[in-house]
N, C-alpha and C positions, 0 to 999 in steps of 0.2 A: 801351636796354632789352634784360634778353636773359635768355633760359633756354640753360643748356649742353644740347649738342648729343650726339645719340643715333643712331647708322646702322646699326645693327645690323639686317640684314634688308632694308635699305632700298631700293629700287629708285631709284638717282641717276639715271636716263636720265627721271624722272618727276618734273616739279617740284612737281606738287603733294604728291606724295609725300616728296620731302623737305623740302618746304613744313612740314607738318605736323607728321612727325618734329623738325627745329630747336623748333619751336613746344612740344612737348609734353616734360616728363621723364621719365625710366623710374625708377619707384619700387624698388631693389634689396632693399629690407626684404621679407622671404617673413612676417611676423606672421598668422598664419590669420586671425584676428577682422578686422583691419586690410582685408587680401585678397579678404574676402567682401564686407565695405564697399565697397571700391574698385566690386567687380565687378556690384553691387548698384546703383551710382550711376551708373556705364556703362552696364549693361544699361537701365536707364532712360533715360539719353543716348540709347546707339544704336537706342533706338524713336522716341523725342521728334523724333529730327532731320530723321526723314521727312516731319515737316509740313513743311518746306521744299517739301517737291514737292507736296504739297495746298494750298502757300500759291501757289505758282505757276500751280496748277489756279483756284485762285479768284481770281485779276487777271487770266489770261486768258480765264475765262468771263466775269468780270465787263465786260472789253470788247467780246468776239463780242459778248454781248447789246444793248450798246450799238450796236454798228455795224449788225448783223447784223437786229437786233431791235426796234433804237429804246428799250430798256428799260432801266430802272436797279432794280436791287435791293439795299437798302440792305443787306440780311440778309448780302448778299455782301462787304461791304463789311466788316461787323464780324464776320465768321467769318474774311478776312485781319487783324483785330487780335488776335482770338482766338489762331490760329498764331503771331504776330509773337513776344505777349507769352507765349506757353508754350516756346516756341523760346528766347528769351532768358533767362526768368525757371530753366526745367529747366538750360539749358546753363550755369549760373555753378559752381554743382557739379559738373558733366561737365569744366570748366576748372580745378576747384579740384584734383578727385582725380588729373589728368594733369597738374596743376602748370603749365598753359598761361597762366596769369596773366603781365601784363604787370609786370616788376618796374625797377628804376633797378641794374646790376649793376656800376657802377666798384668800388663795394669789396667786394661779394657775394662775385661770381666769384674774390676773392683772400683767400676766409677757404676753411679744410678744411671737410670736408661737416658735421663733426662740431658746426662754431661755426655753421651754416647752420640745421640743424636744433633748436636749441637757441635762435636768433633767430625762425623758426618756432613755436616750442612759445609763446615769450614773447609773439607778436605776433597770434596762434588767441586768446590768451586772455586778454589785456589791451586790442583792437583789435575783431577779430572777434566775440568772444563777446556784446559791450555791444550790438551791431549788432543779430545773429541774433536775441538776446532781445526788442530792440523791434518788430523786423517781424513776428516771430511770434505776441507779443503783443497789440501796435497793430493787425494785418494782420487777426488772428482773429476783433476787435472791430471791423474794416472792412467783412468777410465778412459775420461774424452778422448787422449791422445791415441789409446788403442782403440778405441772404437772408429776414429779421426779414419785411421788407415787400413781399418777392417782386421787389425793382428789375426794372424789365423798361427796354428800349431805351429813348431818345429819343425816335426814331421809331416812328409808330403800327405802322408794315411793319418795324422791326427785329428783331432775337429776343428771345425772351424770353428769364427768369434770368440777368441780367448780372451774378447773385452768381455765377455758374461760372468768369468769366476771374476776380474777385477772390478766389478762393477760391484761385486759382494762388498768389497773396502768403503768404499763413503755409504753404503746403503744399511752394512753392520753398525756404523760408528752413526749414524743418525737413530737407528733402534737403539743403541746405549743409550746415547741424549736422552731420549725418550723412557727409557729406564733410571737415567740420571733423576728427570724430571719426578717421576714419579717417587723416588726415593726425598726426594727435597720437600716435595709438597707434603709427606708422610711425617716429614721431621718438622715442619714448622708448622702444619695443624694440632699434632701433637703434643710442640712446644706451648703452642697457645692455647691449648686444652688445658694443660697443668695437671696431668695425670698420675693421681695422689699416686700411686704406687712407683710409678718413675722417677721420684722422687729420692726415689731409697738408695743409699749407697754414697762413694765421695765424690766430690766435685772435680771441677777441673784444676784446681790449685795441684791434685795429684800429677797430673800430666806436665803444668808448667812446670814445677820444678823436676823434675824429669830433664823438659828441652833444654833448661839453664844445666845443669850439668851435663847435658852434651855437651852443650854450646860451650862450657869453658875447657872441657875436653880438647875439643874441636881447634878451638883457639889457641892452646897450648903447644899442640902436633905439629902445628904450622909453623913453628917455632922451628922446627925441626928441619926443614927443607928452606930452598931458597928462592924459586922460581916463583913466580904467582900462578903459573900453569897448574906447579906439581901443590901447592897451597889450596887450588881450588879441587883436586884430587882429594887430598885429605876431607876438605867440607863437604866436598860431596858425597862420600861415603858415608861421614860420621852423620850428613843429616839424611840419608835415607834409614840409617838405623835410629835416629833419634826417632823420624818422622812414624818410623815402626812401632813404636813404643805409644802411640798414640791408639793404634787399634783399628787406622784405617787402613784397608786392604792392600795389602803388599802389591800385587799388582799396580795397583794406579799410585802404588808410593813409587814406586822405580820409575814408573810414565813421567809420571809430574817433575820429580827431582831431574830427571834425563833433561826437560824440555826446559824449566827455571836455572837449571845449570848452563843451558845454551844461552840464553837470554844474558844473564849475567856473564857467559865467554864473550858474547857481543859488544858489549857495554866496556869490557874493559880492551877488548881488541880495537875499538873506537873512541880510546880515550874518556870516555864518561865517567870509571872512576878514578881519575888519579888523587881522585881529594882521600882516599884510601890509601895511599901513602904508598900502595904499592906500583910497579911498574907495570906500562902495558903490555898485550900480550896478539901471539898471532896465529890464533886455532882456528880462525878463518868458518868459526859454528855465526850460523844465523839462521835463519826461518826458513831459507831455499834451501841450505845443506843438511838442514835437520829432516825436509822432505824427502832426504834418499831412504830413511827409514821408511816410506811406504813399499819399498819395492824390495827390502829386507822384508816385511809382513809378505807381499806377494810369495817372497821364496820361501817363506814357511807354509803357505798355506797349498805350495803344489810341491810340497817336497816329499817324495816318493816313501822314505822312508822311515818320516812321523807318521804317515798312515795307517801305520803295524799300533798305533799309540788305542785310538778309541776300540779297536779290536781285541786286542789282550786286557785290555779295559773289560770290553764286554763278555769277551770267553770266561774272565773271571769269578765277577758277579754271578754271573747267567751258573755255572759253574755252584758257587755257594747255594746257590738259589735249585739246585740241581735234588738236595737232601744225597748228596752223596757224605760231606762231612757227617751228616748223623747216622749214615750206615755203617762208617768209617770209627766212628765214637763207641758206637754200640758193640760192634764187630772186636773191636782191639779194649774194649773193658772185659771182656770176659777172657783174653789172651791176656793181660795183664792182671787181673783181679788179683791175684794173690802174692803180688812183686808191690814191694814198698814203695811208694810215690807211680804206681801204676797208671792212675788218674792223671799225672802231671804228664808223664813216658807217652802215652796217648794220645794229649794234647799237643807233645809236642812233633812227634811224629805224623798227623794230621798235618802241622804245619809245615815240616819239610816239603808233603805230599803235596797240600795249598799251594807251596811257596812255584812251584813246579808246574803251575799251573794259572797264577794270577800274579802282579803288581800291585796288586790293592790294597795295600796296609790297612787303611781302616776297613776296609769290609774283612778283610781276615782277621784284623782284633778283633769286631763285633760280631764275627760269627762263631769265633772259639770261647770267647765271652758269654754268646749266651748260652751255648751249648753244653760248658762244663763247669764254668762258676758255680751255679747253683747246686750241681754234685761235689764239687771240691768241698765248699761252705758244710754240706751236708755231710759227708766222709770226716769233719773237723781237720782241713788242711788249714796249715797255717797261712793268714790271709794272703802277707807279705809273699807267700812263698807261691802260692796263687797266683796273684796280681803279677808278677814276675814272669811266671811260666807263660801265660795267657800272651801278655803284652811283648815279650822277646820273638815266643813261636810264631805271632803276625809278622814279627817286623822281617823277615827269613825271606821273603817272598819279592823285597826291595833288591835282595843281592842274586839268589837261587833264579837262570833263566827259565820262564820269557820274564825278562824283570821291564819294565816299563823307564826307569831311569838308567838302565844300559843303554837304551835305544836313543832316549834322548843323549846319554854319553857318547855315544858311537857319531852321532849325528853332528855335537858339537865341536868332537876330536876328527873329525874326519876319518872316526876305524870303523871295520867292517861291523856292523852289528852280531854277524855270527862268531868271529872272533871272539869279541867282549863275553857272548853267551858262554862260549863253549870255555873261556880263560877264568869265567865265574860260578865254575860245577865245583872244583873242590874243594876251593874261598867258605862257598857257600857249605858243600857237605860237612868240610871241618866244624865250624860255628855249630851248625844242629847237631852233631856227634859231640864236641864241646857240654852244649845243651842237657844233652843225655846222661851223658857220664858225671855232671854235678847233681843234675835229679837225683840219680843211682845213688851217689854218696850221700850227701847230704840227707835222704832217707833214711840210709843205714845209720850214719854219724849221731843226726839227732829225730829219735823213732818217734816223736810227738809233731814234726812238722808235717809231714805226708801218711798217715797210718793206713794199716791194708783195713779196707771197709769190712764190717760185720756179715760174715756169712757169704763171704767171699770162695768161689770153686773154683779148683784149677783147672787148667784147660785141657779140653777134651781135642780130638779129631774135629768134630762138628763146628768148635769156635774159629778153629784154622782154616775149613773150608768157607767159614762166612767173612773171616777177613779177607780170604785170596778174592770170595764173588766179590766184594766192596770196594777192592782195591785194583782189581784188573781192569776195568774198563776204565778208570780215570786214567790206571799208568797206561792205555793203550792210544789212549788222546795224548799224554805227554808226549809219549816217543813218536807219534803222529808229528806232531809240532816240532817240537826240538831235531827230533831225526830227522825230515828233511832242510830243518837248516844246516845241521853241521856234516851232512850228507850231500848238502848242494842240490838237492832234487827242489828246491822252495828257496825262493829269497824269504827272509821275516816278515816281509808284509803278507804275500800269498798265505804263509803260514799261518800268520796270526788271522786270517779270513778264514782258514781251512779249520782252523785251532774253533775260533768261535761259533760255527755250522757244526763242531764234532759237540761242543758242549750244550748246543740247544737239543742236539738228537738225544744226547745222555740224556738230559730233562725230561725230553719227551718218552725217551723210553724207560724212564723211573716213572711216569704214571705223575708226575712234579709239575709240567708245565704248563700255566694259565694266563689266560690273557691279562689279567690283572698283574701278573709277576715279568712278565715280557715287557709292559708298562714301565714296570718297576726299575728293571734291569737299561730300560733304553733310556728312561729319566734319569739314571745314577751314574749312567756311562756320560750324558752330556754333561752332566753336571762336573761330573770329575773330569773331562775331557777339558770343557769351558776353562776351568777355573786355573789349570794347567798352563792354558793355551793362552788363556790371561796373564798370566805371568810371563811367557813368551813375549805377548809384546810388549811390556814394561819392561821387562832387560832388553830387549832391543833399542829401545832410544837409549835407556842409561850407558851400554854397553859401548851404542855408536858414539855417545856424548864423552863418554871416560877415555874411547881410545885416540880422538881428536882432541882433549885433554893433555893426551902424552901418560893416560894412566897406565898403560900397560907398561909403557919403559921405565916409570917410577919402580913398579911390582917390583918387575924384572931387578932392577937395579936394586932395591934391597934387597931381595934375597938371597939372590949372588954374591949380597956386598957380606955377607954374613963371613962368608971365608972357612963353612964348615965343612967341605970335601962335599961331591957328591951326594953319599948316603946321606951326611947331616942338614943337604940340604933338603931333601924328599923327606927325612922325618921333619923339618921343622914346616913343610906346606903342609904335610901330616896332622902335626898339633896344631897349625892356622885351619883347619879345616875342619878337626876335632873341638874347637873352643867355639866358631863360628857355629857349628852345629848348635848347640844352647839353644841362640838367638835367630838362626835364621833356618826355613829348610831347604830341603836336600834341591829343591827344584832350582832356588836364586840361588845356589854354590852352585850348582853345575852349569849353569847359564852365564852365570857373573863370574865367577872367581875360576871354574877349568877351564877354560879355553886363554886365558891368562897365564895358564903353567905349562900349558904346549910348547913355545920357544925356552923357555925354563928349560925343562926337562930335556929338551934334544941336545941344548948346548951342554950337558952336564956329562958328556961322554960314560953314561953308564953301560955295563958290561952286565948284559941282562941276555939268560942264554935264548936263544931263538931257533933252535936247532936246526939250525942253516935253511929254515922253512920260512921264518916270518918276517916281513920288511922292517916292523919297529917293535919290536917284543917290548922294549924300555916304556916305551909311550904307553901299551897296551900292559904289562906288569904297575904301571902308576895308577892307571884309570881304577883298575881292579884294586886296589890300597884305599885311592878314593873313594870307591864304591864301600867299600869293607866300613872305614873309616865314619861316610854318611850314615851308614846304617844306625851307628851309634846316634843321630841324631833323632833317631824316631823313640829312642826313651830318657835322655837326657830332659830334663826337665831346665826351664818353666817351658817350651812351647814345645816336645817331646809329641807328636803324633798318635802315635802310637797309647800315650797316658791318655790325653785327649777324649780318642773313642770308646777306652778302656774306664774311665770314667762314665762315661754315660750309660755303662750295660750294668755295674757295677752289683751286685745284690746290695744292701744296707750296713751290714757287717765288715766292709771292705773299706776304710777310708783313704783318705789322700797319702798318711804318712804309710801308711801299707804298701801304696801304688810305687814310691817314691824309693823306699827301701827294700821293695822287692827287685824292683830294674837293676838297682848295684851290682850285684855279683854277675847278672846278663850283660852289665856293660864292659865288666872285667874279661869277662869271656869272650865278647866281640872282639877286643884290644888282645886278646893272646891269640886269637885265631888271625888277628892282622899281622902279628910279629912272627908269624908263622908264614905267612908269606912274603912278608918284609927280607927276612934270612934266607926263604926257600924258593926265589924268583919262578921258579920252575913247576912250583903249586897251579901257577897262572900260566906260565907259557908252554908248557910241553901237550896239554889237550891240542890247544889249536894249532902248535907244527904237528900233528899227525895228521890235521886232515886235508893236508896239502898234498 
């Protein structure tokens, strides 16, 4: 997944800073009308995004009160949904106008700007447009009706007017428009500029033939099934992947396919195509049924426990941003100085330490990126071997909790979020010790890939007590966090609130924190939040649309039809998940394709130990595989995450085939530390029966 990359201005000694920048496009079109839009949907952002830090204010008063007070106030409780869902629902336009949308860019990035923009124009208004129209419509008519009767809270003590967060749904989805708009006017003054330079690169004949071999894919599969239900299953699938392959943002490819897939179940539930030769059909999707997806967005947007999401978001960031990694760098080079591949052992332990502290794969590639590349380069490590270390020890922080895609696992599985934490400690330690131990060899094996740098000391007393000062207060915010979840003193939301206030104090009390970096940290957090949360609602309609389809009982139905026992069935969702990885990421498999293998996996009577403590250990040993399994997808290449940001930090000496041959043996090692738990159920389940 990737957006071309923009430095202009950039402060590279600052990772959150070029965090962002990689993350964001620069719109070169000067169109006034366009420009004022832009700046119009910004200025809205850069007020919007300060609720972060009021949402912070309200989980950590919500706890003093608790401790402090003995009280609970639920009012406090949905004033942090409130934020969550205004945070999220404002920042997809803040995402859309800076083009931060997460896209699939193996053939993108190799068309001229000119055939970009023009795939753009086609995809705002055959995709998006169908979208905007229903939520603003649908959304209006969700509002009215709660405002109609005054909806006031659940609880007797909540707040009242709960039409005010619904009133966020048609009033977000008209600022897209309006972000749409400006994106369109950008693309067709552009167009009709004829801007010699966007000229450069291939056209769109690359793309067609692309959709044509879906398309006869597509066509082939359906061969296969016999229903037109389970036929329009397959097409649907294979054309959100095809429609991927085009480069326009995942998000509003799932929307749009969701909403053109309903339309076409209509059409044939109404007899309109029998000239199609197929039979009709009776899914009963049409434009009223398609509307109950607004009140799926409503439940995402007060659901108590995505709220833990922009939090560990921010703790993260704010965290890198902290220059704790570079005390952390400096600190553990002088205890390793004279240990072969020392430099890499550093980096990589840094990342566990990261991982234990942020979700944020790309700000942890691009902050061990720029922190140690340039000395690996200088040491004469081997590029491959570099590029590798850097790019894996990010990706550690996906699986290692507070992981940011457990939560959303937990939420889609319906398991506890502190389970999943606590059943992904030594998933996760395995992998980094993994990590280590091929550093260690592979230095010794071959003494020109990693060599000890010239003039290198061993370590004294003094180097030890500068890694204990570097490393105790971040491990003292870890076990802050982590400890009262799997202690039960904190739900993960409260925590990840309590989590993000301990990493602004670290800041602050490193002499680190400025308001231009708090800036930085609250623009990266919406941005990464948005584009998240974006994808959220485009598997929502897909999701709603595929399972009134009858997709979930096709899944089902193949995979069970396999006939491979059991275990062969969970490896072979295994490899469906590992191969998906490639082409899609971690975010659209956990949204689209897990919660598909929940009846799977329960009917498969696995004998998964639970030590008379935990109600589905099976469910909770799968997620934790899945987890393990995604991880692999942040260096698998072409849309590999992880390669992505690791490219953009890159020194010049480091090229693509380096980035690409160093991840191998990290991916090998992710795949043995899964078979590791695959055989040894109890890697994963025996933490969380103990804290029962």
């Amino acid at each position: 997944m990737a957006q071309d990359t923009h430095q202009n201005a950039v402060d590279m000694t600052d990772p959150v800073d070029v965090y962002e920048h990689i993350l964001e496009h620069e719109e070169r079109d000067t169109q006034e009308i366009a420009v004022a839009l832009d700046k119009t949907v910004k200025g809205i952002g850069n007020v919007v995004m300060w609720a972060n830090v009021l949402l912070i204010a309200a989980i950590v008063g919500q706890v003093a009160m608790r401790y402090l007070f003995n009280q609970n106030y639920p009012k406090l409780d949905e004033i942090q949904w409130h934020f969550y869902g205004l945070v999220t629902m404002i920042g997809i336009s803040y995402a859309m106008v800076t083009d931060s949308h997460v896209r699939v860019d193996i053939l993108h990035m190799q068309l001229s700007r000119r055939a970009q923009r023009v795939i753009e124009i086609i995809g705002i208004l055959a995709l998006l447009v169908p979208f905007i129209y229903l939520m603003v419509d649908q959304g209006w008519d969700y509002f009215y009706e709660s405002w109609r009767v005054n909806e006031r809270s659940d609880s007797p003590t909540g707040l009242p007017g709960r039409w005010a967060l619904k009133a966020v749904i048609p009033a977000s989805f008209v600022l897209l428009a309006v972000a749409a708009l400006a994106r369109l006017i950008h693309d067709g003054h552009a167009i009709m500029t004829n801007y010699e330079d966007e000229r450069q690169g291939k056209d769109l004949r690359l793309i067609l033939w692309a959709l044509i071999g879906f398309g006869v894919v597509a066509t082939a599969l359906t061969f296969l099934v016999h229903t037109t239900e389970e036929k329009l299953v397959i097409a649907m699938f294979l054309t959100f992947i095809a429609l991927l392959f085009t480069g326009f943002p995942v998000a509003w490819t799932l929307a749009g396919v969701g909403v053109a897939y309903c339309g076409l179940a209509y059409l044939f539930d109404n007899g309109m195509m029998n000239w199609t030769g197929l039979e009709e059909t009776l899914t009963g999707l049409d434009y009223l049924t398609l509307g109950a997806v607004v009140n799926r967005v409503y439940s995402t947007m007060s659901n108590a426990v995505l709220v833990a999401l922009p939090m560990f978001i921010f703790m993260g960031l704010m965290l890198d941003e902290s220059g704790v990694a570079e005390r952390l760098m400096s600190a553990m080079q002088r205890l390793f100085g004279t240990v072969r591949g020392g430099l890499a052992i550093t980096v990589t332990l840094i990342g566990i330490i990261l991982a234990a502290s942020t979700g944020i794969i790309g700000a942890s590639v691009v902050l061990l990126g720029v922190l140690s590349l340039p000395s690996m380069m200088e040491q004469k490590y081997s590029p491959s071997l570099a590029a590798g270390v850097v790019s894996a020890s990010g990706t550690l922080g996906i699986l290692i909790p507070p992981s940011i895609m457990l939560v959303i696992m937990a939420d889609q599985m319906a398991l506890s979020v502190g389970d999943l934490f606590m059943a992904a400690v030594f998933p996760g330690v395995i992998i980094g010790v993994l990590y280590l131990t091929y550093i260690f060899v592979i230095a010794l094996v071959k003494r020109d890939v990693a060599p000890v740098p010239e003039g290198a000391k061993r370590p004294d007393w003094a180097a030890i007590k500068d890694v204990m000062v570097a490393v105790l207060p971040t491990l003292a915010l870890i076990l802050a966090v982590l400890g009262s979840i799997f202690g039960g003193l904190a739900t993960p939301t409260e925590a990840s609130g309590v989590g993000a206030l301990g990493a602004t104090l670290l800041a602050l009390g490193y002499r680190k924190l400025t308001f231009k970096k708090l800036v930085n940290v609250l623009k990266s957090t919406f941005n990464t939040t948005a584009y998240i949360f974006a994808i959220f609602l485009g598997a929502t309609v897909f999701s709603y649309v595929l399972r009134e389809l009858g997709g979930d009982a096709l899944i089902e139905e193949m995979i069970l039809g396999t006939g491979l026992g059991p275990n062969g069935t969970v490896l072979i969702i295994l490899f469906i998940v590992f191969l998906l990885g490639f082409v899609l990421d971690w975010i659209e498999i956990t949204l689209i394709v897990l919660p598909l293998m929940r009846p799977i996996i329960n009917s498969l009577g696995l004998d998964i130990p639970g030590f008379g403590a935990m109600d589905e250990p099976a469910l909770i040993w799968f997620v934790i595989l899945v987890a393990v399994t995604l991880q692999t997808s942040f260096l698998t290449p072409p849309v590999g995450f992880a390669l992505f940001y690791l490219k953009g930090v890159c020194p010049p000496e480091i090229k693509l085939t380096d980035i690409y041959k160093g991840i191998i043996p990290f991916v090998l090692l992710q795949l043995t530390g899964l078979a590791f738990v695959f055989l040894w159920p109890a890697l994963a389940t025996w933490l969380p029966s103990v804290a029962y």
